[in-house]
C-alpha positions as CSV (number, residue, x, y, z in Angstrom):
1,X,14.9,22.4,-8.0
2,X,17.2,19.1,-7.2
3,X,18.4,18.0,-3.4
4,X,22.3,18.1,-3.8
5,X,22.5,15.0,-2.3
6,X,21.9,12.1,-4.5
7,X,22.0,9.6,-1.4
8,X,19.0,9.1,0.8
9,X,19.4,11.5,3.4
10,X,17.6,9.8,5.8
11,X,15.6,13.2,7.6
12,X,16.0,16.8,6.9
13,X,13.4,17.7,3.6
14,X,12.7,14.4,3.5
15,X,10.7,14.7,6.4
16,X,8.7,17.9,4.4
17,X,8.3,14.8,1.6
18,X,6.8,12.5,4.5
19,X,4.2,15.0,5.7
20,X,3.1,15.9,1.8
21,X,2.8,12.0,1.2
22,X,0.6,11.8,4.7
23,X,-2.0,14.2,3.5
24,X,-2.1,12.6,-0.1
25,X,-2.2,9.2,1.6
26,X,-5.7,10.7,3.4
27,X,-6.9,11.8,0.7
28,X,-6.7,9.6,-1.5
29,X,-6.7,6.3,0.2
30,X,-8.9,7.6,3.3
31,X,-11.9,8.4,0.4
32,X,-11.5,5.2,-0.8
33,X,-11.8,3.6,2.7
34,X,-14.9,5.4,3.3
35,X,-16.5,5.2,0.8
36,X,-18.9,2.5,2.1
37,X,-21.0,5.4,3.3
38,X,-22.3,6.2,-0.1
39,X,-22.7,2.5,-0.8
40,X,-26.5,2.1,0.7
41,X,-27.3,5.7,-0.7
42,X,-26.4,5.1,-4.3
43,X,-27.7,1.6,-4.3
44,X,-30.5,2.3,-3.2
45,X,-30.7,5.7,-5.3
46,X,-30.6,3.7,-8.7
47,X,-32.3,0.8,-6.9
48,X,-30.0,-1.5,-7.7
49,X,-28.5,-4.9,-6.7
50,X,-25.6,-5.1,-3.9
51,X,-23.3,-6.8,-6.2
52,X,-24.1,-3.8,-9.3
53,X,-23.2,-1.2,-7.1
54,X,-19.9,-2.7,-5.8
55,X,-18.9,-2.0,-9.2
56,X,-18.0,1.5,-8.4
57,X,-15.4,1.0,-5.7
58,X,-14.4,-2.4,-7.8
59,X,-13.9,0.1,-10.9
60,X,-11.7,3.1,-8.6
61,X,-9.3,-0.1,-6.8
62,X,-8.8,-1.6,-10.4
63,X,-7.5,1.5,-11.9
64,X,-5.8,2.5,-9.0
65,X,-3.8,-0.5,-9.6
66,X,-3.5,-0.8,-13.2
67,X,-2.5,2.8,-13.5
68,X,0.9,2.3,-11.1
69,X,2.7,1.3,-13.7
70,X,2.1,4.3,-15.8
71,X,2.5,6.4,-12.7
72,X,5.7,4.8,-12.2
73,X,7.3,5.3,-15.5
74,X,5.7,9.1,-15.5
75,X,7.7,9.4,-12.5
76,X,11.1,8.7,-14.1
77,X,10.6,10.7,-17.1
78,X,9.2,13.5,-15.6
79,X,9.4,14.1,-12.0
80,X,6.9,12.7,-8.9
81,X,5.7,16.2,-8.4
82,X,4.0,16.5,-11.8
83,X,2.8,13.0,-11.4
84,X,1.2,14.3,-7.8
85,X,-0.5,17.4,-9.2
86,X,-1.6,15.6,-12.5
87,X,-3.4,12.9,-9.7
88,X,-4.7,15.8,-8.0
89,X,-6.5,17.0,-10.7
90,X,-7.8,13.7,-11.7
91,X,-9.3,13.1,-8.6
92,X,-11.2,16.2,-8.9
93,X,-12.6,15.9,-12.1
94,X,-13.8,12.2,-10.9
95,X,-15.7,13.5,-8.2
96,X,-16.8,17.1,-9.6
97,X,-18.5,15.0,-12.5
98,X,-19.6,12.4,-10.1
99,X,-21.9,15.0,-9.0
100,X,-23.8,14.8,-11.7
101,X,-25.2,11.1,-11.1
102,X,-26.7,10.6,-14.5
103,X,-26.7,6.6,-14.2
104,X,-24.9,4.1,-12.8
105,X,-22.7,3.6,-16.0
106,X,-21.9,7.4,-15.5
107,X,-20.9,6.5,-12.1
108,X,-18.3,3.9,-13.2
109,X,-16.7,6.2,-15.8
110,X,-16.4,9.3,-13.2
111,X,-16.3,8.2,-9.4
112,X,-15.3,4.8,-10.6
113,X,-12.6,5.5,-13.3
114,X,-11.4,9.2,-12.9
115,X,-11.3,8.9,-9.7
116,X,-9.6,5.3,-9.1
117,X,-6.3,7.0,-12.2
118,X,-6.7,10.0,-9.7
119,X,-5.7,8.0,-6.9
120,X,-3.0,5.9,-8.8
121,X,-1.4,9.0,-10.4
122,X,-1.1,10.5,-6.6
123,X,-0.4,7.9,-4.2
124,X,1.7,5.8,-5.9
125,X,4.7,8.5,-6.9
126,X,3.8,9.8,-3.1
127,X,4.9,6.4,-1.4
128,X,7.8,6.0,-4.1
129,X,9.6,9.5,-3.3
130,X,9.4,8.6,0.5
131,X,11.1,5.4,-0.1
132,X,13.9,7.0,-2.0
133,X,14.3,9.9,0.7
134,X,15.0,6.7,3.0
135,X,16.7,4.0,3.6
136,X,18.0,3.2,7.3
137,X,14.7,4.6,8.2
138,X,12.5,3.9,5.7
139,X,10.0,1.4,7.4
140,X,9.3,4.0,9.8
141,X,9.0,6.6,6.9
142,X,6.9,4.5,5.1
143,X,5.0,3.5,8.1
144,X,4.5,7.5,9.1
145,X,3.5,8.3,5.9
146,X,0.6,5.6,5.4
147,X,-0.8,6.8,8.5
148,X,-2.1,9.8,6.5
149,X,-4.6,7.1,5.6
150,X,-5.9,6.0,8.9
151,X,-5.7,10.2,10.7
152,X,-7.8,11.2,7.6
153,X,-10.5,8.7,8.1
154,X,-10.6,8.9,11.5
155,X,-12.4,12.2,10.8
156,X,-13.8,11.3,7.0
157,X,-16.1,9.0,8.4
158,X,-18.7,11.3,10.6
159,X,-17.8,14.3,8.4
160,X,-18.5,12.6,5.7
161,X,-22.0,11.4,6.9
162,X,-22.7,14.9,7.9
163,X,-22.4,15.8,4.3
164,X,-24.6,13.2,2.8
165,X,-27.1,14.4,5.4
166,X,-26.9,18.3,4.9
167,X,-26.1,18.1,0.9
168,X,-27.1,14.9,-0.4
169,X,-24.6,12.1,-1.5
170,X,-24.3,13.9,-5.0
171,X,-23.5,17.2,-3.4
172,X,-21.4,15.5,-1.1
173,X,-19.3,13.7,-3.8
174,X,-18.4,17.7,-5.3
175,X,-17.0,18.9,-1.8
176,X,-14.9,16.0,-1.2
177,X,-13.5,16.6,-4.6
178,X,-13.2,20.1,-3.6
179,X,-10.8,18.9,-1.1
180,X,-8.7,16.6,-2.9
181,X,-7.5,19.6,-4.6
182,X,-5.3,19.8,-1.7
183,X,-3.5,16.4,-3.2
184,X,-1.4,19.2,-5.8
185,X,-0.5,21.8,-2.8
186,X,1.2,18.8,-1.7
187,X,2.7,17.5,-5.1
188,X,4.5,20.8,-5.3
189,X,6.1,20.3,-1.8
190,X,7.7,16.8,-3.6
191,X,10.8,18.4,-4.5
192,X,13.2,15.9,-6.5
193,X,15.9,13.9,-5.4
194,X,19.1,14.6,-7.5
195,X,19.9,10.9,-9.0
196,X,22.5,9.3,-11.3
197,X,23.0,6.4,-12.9
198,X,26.8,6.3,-11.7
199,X,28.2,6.0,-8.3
200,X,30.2,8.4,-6.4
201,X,33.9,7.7,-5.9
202,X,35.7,8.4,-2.9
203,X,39.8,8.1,-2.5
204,X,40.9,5.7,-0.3
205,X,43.7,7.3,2.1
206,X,46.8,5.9,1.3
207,X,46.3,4.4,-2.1
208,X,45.8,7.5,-4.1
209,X,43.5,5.3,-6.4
210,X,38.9,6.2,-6.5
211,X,37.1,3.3,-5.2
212,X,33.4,2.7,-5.4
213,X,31.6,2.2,-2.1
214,X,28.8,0.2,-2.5
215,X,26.6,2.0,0.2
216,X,26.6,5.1,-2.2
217,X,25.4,3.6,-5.3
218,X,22.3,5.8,-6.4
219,X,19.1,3.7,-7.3
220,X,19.7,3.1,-11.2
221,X,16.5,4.3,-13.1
222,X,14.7,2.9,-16.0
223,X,13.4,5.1,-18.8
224,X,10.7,2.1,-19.0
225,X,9.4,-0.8,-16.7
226,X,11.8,-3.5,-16.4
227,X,9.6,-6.2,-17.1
228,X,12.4,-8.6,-16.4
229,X,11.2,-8.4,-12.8
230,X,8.3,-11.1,-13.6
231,X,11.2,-13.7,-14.2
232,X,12.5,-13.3,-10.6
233,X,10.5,-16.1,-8.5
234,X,10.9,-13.8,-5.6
235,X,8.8,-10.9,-7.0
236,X,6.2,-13.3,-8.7
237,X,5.2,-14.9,-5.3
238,X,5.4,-11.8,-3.7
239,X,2.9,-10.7,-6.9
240,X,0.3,-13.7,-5.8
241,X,0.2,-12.8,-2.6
242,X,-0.9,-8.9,-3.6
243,X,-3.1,-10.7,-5.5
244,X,-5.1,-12.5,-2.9
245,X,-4.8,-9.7,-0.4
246,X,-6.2,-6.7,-2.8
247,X,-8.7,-9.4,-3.5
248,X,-9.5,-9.1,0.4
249,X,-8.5,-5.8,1.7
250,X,-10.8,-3.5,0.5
251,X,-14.2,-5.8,1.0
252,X,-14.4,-4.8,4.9
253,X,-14.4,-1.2,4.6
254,X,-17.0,-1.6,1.6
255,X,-19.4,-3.9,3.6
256,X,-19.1,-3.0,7.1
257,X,-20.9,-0.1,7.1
258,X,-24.2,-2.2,5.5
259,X,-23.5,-5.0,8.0
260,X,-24.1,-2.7,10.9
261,X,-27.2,-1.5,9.3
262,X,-28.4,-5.0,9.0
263,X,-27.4,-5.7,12.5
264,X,-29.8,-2.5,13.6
265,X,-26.7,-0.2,14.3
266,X,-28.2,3.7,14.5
267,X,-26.6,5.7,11.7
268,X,-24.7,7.9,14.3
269,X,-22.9,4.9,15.7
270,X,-22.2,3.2,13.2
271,X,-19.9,6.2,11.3
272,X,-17.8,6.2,14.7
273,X,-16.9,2.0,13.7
274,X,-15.3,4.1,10.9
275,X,-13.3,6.3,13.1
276,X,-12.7,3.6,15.9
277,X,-11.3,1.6,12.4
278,X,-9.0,4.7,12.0
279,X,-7.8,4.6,14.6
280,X,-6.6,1.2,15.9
281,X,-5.0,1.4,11.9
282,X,-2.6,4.4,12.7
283,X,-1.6,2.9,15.7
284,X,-0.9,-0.3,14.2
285,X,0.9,1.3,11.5
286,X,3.2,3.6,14.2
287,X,3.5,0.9,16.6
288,X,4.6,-1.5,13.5
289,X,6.9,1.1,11.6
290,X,9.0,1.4,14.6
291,X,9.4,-1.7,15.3
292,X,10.6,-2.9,11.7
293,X,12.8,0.0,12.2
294,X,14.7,-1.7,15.1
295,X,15.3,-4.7,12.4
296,X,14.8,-7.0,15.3
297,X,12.2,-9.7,13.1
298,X,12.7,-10.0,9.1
299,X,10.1,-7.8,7.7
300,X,8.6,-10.7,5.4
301,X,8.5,-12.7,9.0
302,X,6.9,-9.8,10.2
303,X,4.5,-9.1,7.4
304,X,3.2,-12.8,7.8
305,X,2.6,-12.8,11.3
306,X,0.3,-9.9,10.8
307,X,-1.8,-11.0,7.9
308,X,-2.3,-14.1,9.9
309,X,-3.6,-12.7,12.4
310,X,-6.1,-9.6,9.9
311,X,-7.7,-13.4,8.7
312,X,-8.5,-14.7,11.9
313,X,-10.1,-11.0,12.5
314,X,-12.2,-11.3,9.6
315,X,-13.2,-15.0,10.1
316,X,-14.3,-13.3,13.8
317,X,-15.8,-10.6,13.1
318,X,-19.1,-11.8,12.0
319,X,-19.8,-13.2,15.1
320,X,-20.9,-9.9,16.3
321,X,-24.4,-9.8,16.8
322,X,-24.6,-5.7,18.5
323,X,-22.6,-2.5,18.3
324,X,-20.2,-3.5,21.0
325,X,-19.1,-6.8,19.8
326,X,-18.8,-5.2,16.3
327,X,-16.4,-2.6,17.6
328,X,-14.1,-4.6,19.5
329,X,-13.9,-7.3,16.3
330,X,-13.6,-4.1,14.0
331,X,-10.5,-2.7,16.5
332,X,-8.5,-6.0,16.0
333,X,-8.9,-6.4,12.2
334,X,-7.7,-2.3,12.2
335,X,-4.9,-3.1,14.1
336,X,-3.7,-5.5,12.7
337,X,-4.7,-4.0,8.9
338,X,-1.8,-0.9,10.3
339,X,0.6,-3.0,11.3
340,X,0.5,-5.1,8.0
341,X,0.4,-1.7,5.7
342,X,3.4,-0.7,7.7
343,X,5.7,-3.0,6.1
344,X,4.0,-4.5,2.6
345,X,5.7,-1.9,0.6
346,X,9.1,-2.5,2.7
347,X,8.9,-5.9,2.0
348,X,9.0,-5.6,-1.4
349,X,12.2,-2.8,-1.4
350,X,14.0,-5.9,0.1
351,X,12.8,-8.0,-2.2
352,X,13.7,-6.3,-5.4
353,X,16.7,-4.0,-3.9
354,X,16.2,-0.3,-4.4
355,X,17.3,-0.3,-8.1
356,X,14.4,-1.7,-9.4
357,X,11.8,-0.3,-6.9
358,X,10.2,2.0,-8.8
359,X,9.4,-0.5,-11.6
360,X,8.6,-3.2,-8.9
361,X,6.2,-1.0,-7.3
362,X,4.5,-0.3,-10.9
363,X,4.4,-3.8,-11.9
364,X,3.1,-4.9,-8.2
365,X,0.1,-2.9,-8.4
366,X,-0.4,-3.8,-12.2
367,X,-0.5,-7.3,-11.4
368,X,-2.3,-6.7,-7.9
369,X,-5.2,-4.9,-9.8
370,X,-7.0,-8.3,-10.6
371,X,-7.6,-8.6,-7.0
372,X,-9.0,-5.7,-6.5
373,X,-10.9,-5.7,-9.5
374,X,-13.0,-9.2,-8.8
375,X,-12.8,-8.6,-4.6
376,X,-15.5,-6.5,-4.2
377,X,-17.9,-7.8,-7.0
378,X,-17.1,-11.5,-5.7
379,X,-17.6,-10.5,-2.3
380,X,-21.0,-8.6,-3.6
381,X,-22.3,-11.7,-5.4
382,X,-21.1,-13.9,-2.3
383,X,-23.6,-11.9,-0.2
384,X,-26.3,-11.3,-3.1
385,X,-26.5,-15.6,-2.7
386,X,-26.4,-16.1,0.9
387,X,-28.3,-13.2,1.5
388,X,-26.1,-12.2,4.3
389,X,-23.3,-9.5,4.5
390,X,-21.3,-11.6,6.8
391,X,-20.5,-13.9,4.1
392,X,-18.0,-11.0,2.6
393,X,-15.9,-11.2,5.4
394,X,-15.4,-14.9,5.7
395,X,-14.6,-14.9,2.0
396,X,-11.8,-12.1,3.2
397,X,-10.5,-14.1,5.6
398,X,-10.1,-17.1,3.9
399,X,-8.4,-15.7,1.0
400,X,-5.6,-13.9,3.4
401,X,-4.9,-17.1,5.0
402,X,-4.2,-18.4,1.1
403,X,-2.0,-15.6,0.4
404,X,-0.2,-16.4,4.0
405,X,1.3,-19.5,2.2
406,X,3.0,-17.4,-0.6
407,X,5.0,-15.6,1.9
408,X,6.1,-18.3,3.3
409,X,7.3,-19.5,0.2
410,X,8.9,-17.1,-0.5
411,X,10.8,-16.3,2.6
412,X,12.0,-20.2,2.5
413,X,13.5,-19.6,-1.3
414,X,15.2,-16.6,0.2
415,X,16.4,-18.7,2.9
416,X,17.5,-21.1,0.5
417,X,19.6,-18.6,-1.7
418,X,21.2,-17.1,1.7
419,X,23.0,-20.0,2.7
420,X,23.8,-21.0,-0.9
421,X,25.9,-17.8,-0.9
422,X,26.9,-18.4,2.4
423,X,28.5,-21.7,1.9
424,X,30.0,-20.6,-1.5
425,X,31.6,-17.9,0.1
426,X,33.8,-20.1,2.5
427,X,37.0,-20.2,1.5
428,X,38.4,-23.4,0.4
429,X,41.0,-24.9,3.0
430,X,44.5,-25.2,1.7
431,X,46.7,-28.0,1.6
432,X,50.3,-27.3,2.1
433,X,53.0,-29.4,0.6
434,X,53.7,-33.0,2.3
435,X,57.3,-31.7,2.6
436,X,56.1,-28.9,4.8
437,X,54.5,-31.2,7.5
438,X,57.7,-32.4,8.9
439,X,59.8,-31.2,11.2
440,X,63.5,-31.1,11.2
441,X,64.9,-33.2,13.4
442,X,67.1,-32.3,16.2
443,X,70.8,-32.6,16.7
């Protein structure tokens, strides 16, 4: 069933489209976040080395990534619904099999591999339909929706505890893919959005004659990626810097949990840093999403200042020598981890323009993958050599701070190309005839 309108319609079912993406943000990106909890159990389970068993969650964020663009060009040929429901089942299947726990090769292949094209095939057609639902409103769409994420794990992390205690990680691993078949109840609720490759034309009053009104031009499709993207310098710095941050985001969640063991944390108190994390994220993301919605700051101005401030929460954080210290440190870096998933995806709609989004988004998580892929085994070998968890998080923070200076970049080049248009628009100052300067004289 198609929407009749082929513009965004800014609300309405597109609001039905942002609750389904919420709960397939939770749970699929909420698992992921969480997963730390089974880090210490499998590891020690096969008995094996810190950096080994970051493989896992290293394995599910590369695949996640790599399989966007497939997810993306699914999308166009066949709808983001059965994209959704396909993830769904993935998903599943990753962690139904994960069950098993025959080795840790097994694991790779199932919670690792499954899982991670599980993810990709759900999140990344869920984030996609909410951006084309939306335009005046889409940073707070997309901020709305992401904040499935953080309401998910606010709960994910005891309840997930509770079921490695009562069940075992193993039997654990088959309930919470139990649960993600929830991810294709909400694929079904994605209902299309009529597109075409022309635009609409409306008669001018008056003139009798159609016109095209650029405001309701309908995103153009592509059957395949439009690989021409990685010639724009825009979308290639904005590419580095989802390199260095995929390289960094996902080592806190992975090596918090281990840090507070280290520190002495009880068990109990340290799966509420998981929810406290939660937390301070979705209100960082709401807080954030309504802001960008007032357009009062650039959204790449915007997007900077926050992952400025994430690094300096990581390079603080492992000053925390009890529980207390670690939570408050944990808040800010949560915070500020909202407010900057709020607007990343926004950023790169104005980047591209909405024509090319859905191959932009593809090609950004492609070429984001390698960062997640070497993060967590880098950060894992970083703390196998100094012996020390805390190491992961200044290696997080420092890498943000690099990918800081590719935003800037790339807001000055924009700036740049701004006032080149502007000054080529001006129009060019006439000269009238010498004749024409004189007056007649008076009689």
């Amino acid at each position: 069933m198609q929407a009749k309108d082929s513009n965004p319609p800014d609300g309405g079912y597109g609001w039905v489209v942002v609750v389904s993406a919420f709960v397939v943000m939770g749970l699929t990106a909420a698992v992921l976040k969480t997963f730390g909890l089974f880090f210490v159990e499998i590891q020690q389970h096969f008995d094996e080395l810190a950096s080994t068993t970051s493989w896992i969650t290293s394995i599910t964020i590369a695949i996640f990534h790599l399989g966007a663009p497939v997810a993306s060009s699914l999308c166009v040929r066949y709808s983001h619904r059965a994209v959704v429901i396909t993830g769904g089942l993935l998903a599943f299947s990753g962690m139904a099999l994960g069950f098993l726990g025959f080795s840790m090769v097994w694991m790779y292949a199932t919670t690792g591999f499954l899982q991670g094209l599980g993810i990709s095939f759900s999140w990344t057609p869920a984030i996609s339909i909410v951006s084309h639902y939306f335009s005046k409103k889409r940073a707070l769409a997309n901020a709305i929706a992401s904040a499935g994420e953080c309401a998910f794990a606010f709960t994910f992390g005891p309840f997930f505890q509770w079921l490695i205690r009562q069940y075992g990680w193993k039997g654990a691993l088959l309930i919470i893919g139990g649960i993600q078949l929830n991810i294709c109840v909400c694929g079904v609720l994605m209902r299309p959005l009529a597109n075409s490759s022309h635009s609409r034309r409306k008669t001018t009053p008056g003139d009798g004659a159609p016109r095209i009104h650029r405001e309701d031009k309908c995103p153009i499709t592509h059957k395949t990626l439009n690989w021409r993207l990685v010639r724009q310098t825009e979308f290639v710095l904005y590419a580095i810097f989802g390199i260095l941050a995929a390289m960094s985001f996902f080592v806190p969640p992975l090596f918090l949990v281990p840090l507070s063991y280290s520190l002495g944390v009880d068990e109990s108190w340290t799966a509420s840093l998981l929810s406290i994390l939660a937390t301070v994220d979705f209100a960082g993301r709401l807080l954030c999403g309504w802001y960008a919605n007032l357009h009062v700051t650039k959204t790449v101005h915007l997007l900077t200042m926050t992952i400025t401030l994430i690094s300096t929460s990581l390079m603080l954080l492992p000053l925390a020598n009890n529980y207390l210290s670690l939570a408050i440190f944990t808040g800010f870096y949560g915070f500020f981890f909202g407010t900057t998933v709020a607007v990343h995806i926004t950023v790169l709609a104005d980047v591209v323009g909405m024509a090319d989004f859905d191959s932009a988004l593809g090609l950004f998580m492609l070429i984001r993958s390698t960062g997640g892929f070497v993060g967590a085994p880098l950060a894992g070998l970083i703390v196998d050599m100094a012996g020390d968890y805390k190491a992961s998080f200044y290696m997080a923070g420092a890498t943000l701070v690099l990918s800081a200076g590719f935003l800037v970049t790339l807001d000055q080049i924009q700036q740049r190309k701004k006032r080149g248009r502007q000054t080529n628009a001006k129009p060019e100052k006439t000269t009238l005839p010498y004749a024409s300067l004189h007056l007649p004289k008076l009689q």
